[in-house]
C-alpha positions as CSV (number, residue, x, y, z in Angstrom):
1,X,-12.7,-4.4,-5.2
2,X,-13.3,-8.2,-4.6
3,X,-10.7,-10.8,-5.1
4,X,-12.4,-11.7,-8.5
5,X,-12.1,-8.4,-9.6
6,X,-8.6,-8.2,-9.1
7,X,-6.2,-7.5,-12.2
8,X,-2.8,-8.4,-10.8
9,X,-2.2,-11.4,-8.3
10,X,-1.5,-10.3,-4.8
11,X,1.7,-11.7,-3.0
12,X,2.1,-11.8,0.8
13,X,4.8,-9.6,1.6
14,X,5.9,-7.8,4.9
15,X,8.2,-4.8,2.9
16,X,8.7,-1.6,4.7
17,X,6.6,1.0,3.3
18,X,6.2,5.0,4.4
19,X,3.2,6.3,4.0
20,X,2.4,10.3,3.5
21,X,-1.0,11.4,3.5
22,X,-4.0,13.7,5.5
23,X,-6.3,11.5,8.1
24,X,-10.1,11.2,7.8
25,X,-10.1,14.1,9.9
26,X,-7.8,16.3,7.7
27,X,-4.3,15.9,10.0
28,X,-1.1,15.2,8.0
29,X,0.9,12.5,8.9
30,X,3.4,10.1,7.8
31,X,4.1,6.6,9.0
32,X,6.4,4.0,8.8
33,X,5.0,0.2,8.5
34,X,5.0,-2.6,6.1
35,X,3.2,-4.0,3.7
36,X,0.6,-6.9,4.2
37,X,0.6,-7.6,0.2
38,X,1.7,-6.0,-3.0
39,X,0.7,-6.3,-6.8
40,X,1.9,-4.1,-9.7
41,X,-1.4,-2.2,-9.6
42,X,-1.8,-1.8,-5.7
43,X,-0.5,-2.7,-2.1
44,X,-2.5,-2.9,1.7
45,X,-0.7,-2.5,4.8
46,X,-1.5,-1.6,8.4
47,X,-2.2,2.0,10.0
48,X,-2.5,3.6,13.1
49,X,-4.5,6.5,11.5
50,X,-7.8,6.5,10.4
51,X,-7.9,7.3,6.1
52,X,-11.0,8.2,4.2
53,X,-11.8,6.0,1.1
54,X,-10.6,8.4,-1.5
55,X,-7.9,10.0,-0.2
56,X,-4.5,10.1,-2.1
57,X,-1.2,8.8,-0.1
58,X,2.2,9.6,-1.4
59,X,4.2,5.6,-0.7
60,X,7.7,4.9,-0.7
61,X,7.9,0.9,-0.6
62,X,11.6,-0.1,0.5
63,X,13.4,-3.0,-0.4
64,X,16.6,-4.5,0.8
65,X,18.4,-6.3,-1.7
66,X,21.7,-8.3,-0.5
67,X,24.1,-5.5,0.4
68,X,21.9,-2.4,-1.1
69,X,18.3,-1.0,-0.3
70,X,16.1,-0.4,-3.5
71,X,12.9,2.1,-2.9
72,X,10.1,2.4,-5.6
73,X,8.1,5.8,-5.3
74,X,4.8,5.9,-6.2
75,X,0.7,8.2,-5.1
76,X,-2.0,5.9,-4.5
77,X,-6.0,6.3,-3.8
78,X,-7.1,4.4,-0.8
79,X,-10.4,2.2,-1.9
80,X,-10.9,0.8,1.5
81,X,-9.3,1.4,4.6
82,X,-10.6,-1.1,7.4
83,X,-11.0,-0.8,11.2
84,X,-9.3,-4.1,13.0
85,X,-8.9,-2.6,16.3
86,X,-8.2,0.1,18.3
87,X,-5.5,2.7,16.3
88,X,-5.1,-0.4,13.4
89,X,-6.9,-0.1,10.1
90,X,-6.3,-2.2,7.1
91,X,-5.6,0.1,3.8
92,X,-5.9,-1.1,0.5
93,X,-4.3,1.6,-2.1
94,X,-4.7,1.2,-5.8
95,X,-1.2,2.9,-7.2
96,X,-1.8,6.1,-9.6
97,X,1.5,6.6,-10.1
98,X,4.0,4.3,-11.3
99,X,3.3,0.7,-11.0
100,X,5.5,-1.8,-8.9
101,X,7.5,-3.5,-10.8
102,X,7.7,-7.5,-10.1
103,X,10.6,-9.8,-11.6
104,X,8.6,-12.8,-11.4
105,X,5.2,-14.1,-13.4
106,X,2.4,-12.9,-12.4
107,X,-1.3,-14.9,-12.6
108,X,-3.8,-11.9,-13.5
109,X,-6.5,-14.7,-13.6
């Protein structure tokens, strides 16, 4: 999905995120990284495995909050999942579970 087509505004955030989920080659894994950016709808972050389009993950994002740690739960289907280099690919999820919630205004321009 292009930038255009986009209904939530992206933010830039590094947030630790675990990822659960089966490899374009059908190996479970699960992974510990962090997010590159995050909207309600959707998130992409950085893997060392390689993910089919399609597939469904099962994301924990993690925030720490002064003095606590917050996590928000969700499954998302990967729409594109990018080759940068060697063992790093570029995932882009689109949540189909809850949605992330955000406690600032969003542009959905």
């Amino acid at each position: 999905m292009g930038e255009q087509q986009r209904r939530q505004h992206r933010i830039g955030v590094a947030l630790e995120v675990s990822i659960r989920g089966t490899t374009r080659h059908g190996l479970p894994f699960e992974e510990m990284t962090h997010s590159n950016d995050v909207s309600r709808g959707g998130c992409s972050f950085y893997t060392t495995h390689e993910i089919a389009a399609g597939a469904e993950l099962e994301i924990e994002i993690i925030r720490h909050l002064t003095g606590s740690q917050s996590s928000f739960v969700t499954r998302g289907v990967v729409l594109r999942a990018n080759q940068e280099a060697p063992e790093r690919f570029l995932v882009a999820v689109r949540f189909i579970g809850p949605q992330f919630p955000t406690y600032s205004s969003e542009s959905t321009a």
